[in-house]
Every structure is written in structure tokens, then in C-alpha cells.
C-alpha positions as CSV (number, residue, x, y, z in Angstrom):
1,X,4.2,-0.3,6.7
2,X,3.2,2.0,4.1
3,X,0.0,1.3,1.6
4,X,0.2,2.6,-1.8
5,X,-3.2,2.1,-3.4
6,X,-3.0,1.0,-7.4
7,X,-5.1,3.5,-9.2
8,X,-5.6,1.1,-11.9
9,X,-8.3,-0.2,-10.4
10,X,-10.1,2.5,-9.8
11,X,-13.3,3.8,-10.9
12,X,-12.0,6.7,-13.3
13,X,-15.4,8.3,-14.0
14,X,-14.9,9.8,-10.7
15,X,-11.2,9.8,-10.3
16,X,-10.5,12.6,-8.2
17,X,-13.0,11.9,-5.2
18,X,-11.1,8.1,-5.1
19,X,-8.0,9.6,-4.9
20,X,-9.8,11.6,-1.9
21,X,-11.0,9.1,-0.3
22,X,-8.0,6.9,0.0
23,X,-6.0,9.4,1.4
24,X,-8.8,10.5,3.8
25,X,-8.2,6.7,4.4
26,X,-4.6,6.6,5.3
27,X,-3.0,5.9,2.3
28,X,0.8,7.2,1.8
29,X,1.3,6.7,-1.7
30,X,-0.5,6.7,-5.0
31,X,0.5,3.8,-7.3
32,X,0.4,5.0,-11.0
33,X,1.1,2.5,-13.7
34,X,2.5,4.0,-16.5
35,X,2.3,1.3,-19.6
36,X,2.9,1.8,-23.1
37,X,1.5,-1.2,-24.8
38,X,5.0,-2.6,-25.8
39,X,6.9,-4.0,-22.2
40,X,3.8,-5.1,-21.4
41,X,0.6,-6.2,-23.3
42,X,-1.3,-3.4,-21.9
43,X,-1.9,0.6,-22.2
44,X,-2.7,3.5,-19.4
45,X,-2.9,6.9,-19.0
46,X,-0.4,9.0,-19.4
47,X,0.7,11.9,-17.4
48,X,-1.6,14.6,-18.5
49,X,-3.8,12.3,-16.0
50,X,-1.9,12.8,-12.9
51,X,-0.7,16.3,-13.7
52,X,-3.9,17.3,-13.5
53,X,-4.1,15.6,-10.3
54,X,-1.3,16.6,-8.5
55,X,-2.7,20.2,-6.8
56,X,-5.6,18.2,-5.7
57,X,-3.8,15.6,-3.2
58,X,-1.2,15.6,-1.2
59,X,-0.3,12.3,-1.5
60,X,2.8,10.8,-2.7
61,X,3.0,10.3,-6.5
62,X,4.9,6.9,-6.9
63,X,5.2,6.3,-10.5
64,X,6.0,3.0,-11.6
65,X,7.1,3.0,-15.6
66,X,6.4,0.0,-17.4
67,X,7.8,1.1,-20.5
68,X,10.7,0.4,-23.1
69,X,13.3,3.0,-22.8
70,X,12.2,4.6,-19.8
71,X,14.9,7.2,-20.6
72,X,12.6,8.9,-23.0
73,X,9.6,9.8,-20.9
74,X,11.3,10.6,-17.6
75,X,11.6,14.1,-17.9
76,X,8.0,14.3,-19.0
77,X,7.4,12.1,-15.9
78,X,8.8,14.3,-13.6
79,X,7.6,17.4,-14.9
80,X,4.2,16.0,-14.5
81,X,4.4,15.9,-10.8
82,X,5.8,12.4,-10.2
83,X,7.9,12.1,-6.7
84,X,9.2,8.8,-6.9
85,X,9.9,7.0,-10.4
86,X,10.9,3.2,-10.8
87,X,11.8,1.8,-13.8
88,X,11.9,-1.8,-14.9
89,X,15.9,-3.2,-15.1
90,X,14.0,-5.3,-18.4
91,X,13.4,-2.2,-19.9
92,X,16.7,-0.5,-20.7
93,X,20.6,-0.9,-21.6
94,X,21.2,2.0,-19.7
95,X,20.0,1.8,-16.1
96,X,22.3,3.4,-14.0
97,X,22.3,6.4,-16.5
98,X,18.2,6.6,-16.1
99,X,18.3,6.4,-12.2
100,X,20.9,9.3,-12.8
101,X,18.5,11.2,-14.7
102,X,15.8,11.2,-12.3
103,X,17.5,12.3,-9.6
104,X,19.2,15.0,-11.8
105,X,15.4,16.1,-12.2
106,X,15.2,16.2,-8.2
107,X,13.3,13.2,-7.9
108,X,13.4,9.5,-6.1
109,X,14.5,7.0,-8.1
110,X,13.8,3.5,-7.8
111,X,14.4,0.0,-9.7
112,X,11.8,-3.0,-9.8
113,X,12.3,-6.9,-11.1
114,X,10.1,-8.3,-12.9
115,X,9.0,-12.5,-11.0
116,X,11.6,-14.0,-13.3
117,X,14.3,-11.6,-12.6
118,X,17.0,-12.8,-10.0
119,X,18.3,-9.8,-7.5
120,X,21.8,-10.3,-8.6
121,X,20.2,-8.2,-11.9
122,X,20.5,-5.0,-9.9
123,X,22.8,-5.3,-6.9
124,X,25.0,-2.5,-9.0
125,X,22.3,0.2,-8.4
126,X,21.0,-0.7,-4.9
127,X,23.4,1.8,-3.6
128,X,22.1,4.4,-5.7
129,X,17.8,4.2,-5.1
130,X,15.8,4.9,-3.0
131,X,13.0,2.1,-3.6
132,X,13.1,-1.3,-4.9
133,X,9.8,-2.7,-6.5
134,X,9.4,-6.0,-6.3
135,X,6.7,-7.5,-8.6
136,X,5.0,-10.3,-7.1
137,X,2.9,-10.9,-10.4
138,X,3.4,-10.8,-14.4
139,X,3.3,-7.1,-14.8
140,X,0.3,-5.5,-17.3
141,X,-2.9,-6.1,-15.4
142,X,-4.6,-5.8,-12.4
143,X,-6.1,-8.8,-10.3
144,X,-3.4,-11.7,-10.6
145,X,-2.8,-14.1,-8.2
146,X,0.3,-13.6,-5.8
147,X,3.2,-15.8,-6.8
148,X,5.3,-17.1,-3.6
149,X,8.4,-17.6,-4.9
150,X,8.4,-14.0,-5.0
151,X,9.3,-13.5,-0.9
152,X,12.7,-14.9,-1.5
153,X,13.9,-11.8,-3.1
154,X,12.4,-9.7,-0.8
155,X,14.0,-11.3,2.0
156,X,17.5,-10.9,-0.1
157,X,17.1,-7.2,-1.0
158,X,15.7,-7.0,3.3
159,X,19.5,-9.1,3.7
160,X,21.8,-6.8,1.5
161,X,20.5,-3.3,2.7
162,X,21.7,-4.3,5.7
163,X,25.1,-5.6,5.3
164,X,25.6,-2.7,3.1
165,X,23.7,-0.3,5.3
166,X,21.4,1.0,2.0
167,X,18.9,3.7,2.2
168,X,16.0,1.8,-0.2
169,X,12.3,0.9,0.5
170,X,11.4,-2.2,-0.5
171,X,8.0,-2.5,-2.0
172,X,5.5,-4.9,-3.4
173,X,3.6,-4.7,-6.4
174,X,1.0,-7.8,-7.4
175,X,-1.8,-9.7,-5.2
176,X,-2.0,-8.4,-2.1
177,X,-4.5,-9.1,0.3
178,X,-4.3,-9.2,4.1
179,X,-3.0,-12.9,3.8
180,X,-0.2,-11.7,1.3
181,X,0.5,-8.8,3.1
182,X,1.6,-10.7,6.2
183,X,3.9,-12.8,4.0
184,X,5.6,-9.7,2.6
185,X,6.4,-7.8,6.0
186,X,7.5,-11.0,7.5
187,X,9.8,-11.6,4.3
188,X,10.8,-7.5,4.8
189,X,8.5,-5.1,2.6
190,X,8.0,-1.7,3.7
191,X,5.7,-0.8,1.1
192,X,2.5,-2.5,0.1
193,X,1.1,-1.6,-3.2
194,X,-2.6,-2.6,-3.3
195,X,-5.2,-2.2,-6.0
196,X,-8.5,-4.0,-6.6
197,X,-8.6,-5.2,-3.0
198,X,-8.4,-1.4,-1.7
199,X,-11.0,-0.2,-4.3
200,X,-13.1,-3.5,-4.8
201,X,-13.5,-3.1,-1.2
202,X,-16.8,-2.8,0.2
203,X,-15.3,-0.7,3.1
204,X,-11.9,0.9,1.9
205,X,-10.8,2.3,4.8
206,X,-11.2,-1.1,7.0
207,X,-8.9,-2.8,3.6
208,X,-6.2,-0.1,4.3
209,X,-6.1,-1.0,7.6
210,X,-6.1,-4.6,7.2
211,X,-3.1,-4.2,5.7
212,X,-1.2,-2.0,7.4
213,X,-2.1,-4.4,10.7
């Protein structure tokens, strides 16, 4: 199980030493919301943010674009130090061509479903990613609770990799605790992505932990 801390929910007065102390923690990835105000009823930094970062940290840079028309940021994405980018199958006419386009620009590409969006949605790109983002909440903001129905699809994307021998993580994005967490590996996650109960936590590393148990 892999933990990919949300740095949403961190405390960005003192970004960098978070970032730190989360990988001096364990974590493998770092969760970075990219949100334009328009998908979704939010806004967050963009990446002049985690280009600055990305000398500092050798952790992986998983960048999940909540955005419409992902297409015209990727590059800029990329370029900005991003390893893996996921875009939203909501969020563009042109999917297949955007997963092309980050992997022309020598990065992993990866698809995520919003709670109201059936699997069958993407089963024409599962070949071609290399994660599958799952959102087990209303993408836009940090802190929701985990919806349940949720585990079916993970347990579907766990089913077709399988019977068609696919190379994709699958990862979950929205509530997760230690309770949650259980529930996703059980249903087949192999990536956790976790944010105010890794940095709300009183101890941080014992919450990485938890989860990865």
C-alpha cells in the first residue's frame, strides 16, 4: 500500500518542512490538487508552487488536475516537475488524446471518476494508464465524508486489470481514515491518498502507518 499525503491540507506558511516531514515519515507520493475554480467550486495553487518544490524532495509528484480542458495546462504541468498526472474523464472531449500527451511529455498518465461516474466511462483508456483515481468524495474540498458506494468501482477496475492483465494503480482520493482505508485495500486500492487526517494528526508518522497497516 502506498500513502500519498494531500497537501491541501497542509499548513502552507511552512510548506516545505511538511513536505519534509511526511516523507521523513514514509510517504510515497505527494498529492497535489490542481483546481481552477470552474470543474469544481474551488481554486489552488498552481505550479509555480510545486516547481519550486521539486529540488527539495524526493518524493513522487502525483498531480491530480481538476480542471476543464486539462489539455491546456499539461505541458505546463509537466514542465513543472509533475511525475504522474490524472485528469478527470468529466473534464474533456478528448481524453485519450490528453493521456497521449502526457506520456509524449515522458510522464505517467492516469484517469480518475468523479462518485457519480460509472467505470464503463473509461474502460477505453484502462489499457493505456498507468493509475486510476477513484474519488471517494465530491471533488473541491478537503474533509468530506467517505461515500461507500464508492468500493464497488474499486473492486471492478481491481476485476478488469486482471482479466485484461493491465498495468494501472488504483488509487483513492476522499475520506480516508484507518477505518476507510481497510475498506479500500480489501475492495483493491493500492494507493491511499490522505489529507487532513495525515496533517490534522497529532502524531503524523503513527497516521501514515495506520494506514499503511
Amino acid at each position: 500500500m502506498k500513502i500519498a499525503p494531500s497537501i491541501l491540507s497542509a499548513d502552507f506558511t511552512k510548506l516545505l518542512a511538511e513536505i519534509k516531514e511526511i516523507e521523513q515519515y514514509g510517504a510515497d507520493y505527494l498529492h497535489i490538487d490542481l483546481m481552477d475554480g470552474n470543474f469544481v467550486g474551488n481554486i489552488s495553487f498552481g505550479p509555480m508552487v510545486y516547481q519550486w518544490l521539486r529540488p527539495h524532495t524526493d518524493l513522487v509528484f502525483d498531480v491530480h488536475m481538476m480542471v476543464e480542458q486539462p489539455e491546456r495546462y499539461v505541458e505546463m504541468v509537466a514542465n513543472a516537475g509533475a511525475d504522474i498526472i490524472t485528469v478527470h474523464v468529466e473534464a474533456t472531449h478528448h481524453l485519450h488524446r490528453v493521456i497521449q500527451m502526457i506520456k509524449q511529455l515522458g510522464k505517467k498518465a492516469g484517469v480518475v471518476i468523479n462518485p457519480g461516474t460509472p467505470v464503463s466511462a473509461i474502460e477505453a483508456v484502462l489499457s493505456e494508464v498507468d493509475l486510476v483515481l477513484v474519488m471517494t468524495v465530491n471533488p473541491g474540498f478537503g474533509g468530506q465524508r467517505f461515500i461507500e458506494s464508492t468500493l464497488i468501482k474499486i473492486s471492478q477496475l481491481k476485476e478488469l486489470r486482471s482479466q485484461h492483465q493491465y498495468q494501472y494503480e488504483i488509487e483513492v482520493d476522499g475520506g480516508i481514515n484507518e477505518i476507510t482505508a481497510q475498506q479500500c485495500l480489501a475492495a483493491g486500492a493500492d494507493v491511499l491518498v490522505a489529507g487532513s487526517y495525515i496533517f490534522n494528526a497529532t502524531d503524523r508518522q503513527q497516521a501514515i502507518e495506520s494506514l499503511r497497516k
